[in-house]
N, C-alpha and C positions, 0 to 999 in steps of 0.2 A: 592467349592465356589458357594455362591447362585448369583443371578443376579443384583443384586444390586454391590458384587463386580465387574462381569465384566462390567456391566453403567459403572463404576468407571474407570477402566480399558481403556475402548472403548473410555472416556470420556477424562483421559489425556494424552493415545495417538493423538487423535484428537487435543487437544489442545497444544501440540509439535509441529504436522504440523503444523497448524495455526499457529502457531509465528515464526515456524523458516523459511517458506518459504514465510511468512509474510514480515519478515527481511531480507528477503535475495533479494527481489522484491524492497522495499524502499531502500536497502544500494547503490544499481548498481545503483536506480537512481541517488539517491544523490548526490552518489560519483563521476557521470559522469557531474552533471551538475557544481561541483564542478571545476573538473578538468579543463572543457572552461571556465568557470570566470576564473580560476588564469590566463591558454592561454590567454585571452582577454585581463587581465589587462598588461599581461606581454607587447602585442603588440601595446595597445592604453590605456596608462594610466590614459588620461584623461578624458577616458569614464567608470573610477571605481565604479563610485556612482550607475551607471545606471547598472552597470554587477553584484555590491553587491544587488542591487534591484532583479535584474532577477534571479539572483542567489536565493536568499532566497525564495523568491514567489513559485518559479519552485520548491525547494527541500521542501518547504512545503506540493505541491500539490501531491507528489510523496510518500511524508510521510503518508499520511491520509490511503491507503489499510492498511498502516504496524498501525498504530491506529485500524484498521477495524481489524485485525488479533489479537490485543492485547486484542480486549474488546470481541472480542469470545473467548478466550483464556481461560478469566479470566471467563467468564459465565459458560465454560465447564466446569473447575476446580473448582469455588463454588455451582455447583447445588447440589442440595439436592438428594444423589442415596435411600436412604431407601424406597422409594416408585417405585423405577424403576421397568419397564415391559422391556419384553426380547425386544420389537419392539424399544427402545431406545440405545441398546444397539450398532448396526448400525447406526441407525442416531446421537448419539453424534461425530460416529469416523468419520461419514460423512459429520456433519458441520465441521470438522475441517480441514478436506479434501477439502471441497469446498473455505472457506476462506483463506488457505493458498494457493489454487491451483491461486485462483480468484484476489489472490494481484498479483502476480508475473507480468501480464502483466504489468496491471495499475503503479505500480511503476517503472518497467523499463521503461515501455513509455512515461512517463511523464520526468522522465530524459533525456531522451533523447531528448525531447521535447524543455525543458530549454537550456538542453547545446545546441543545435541546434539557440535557441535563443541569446544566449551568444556570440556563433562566427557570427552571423550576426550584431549584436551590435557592437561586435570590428571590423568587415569591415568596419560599417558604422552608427558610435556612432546616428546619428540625425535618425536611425528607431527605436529608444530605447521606445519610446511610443507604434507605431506602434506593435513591437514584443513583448512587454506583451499584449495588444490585442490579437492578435495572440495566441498567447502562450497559454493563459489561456481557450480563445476562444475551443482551440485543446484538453491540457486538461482534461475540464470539460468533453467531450464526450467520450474521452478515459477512465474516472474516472467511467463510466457508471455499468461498468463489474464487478467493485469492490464493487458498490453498489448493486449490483445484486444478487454477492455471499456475503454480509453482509445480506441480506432479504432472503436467502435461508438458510443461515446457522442456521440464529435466528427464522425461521420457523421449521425445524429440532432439535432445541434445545427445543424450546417452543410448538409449536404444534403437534407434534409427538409423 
């Protein structure tokens, strides 16, 4: 095998991690912030609108790593290997290493983030503005780490 197949190689094991620990960082959030909206609605129904709000917002922000995972994924998978150098061959399997590794917080903490905002809504429907401030506020900063290993991965893909 010349080096171009193992690029290849390096390239979509890299991009397995990448998506699947991608996915596995966005589903926990999701599914957690899920789970307190329905808690919420079940115990204050009259504050649905505001917990389908928070609900969605929150499992959006929690989504975006597993985006971040999907489009390194797909970089890794269509590059061009007939021109690879052995030094690529590492760093393909490393951006995928890093992006899959790099979503896992950000998606779980963002769920948990939301549903944490969800059971505070159903205690207490009138901080439902207040707690998307909040929420989002928390978020973005948490969101940081995932944009971090999205700029490292695509350095390692493209500069390397």
């Amino acid at each position: 095998m010349d080096i171009s197949h193992w690029a290849e190689l390096a390239a979509f094991l890299g991009a397995g991690i990448s998506m699947g620990f991608g996915a596995i960082g966005s589903g926990i959030g999701e599914g957690y912030t899920a789970e307190k909206a329905c808690e919420g609605i079940g115990r204050q129904p009259s504050a649905a609108g505001d917990l389908l709000r928070i609900m969605l917002v929150g499992q959006a922000m929690a989504e975006t790593t597993g985006i971040f995972s999907l489009i390194v994924t797909l970089l890794l998978i269509f590059q061009n290997f007939s021109q690879a150098s052995f030094i690529q061959i590492p760093a393909y399997f490393s951006a995928g290493l890093c992006m899959g590794a790099g979503a896992l917080g950000p998606g779980i903490g963002n769920g948990l983030t939301a549903g944490k905002a969800c059971e505070a809504i159903a205690r207490n429907p009138e901080t439902a503005p207040l707690m998307m401030r909040i929420m989002l506020i928390g978020q973005a900063v948490s969101q940081s780490t995932g944009i971090y290993s999205l700029v490292v991965s695509l350095l390692l893909i493209f500069v390397v």
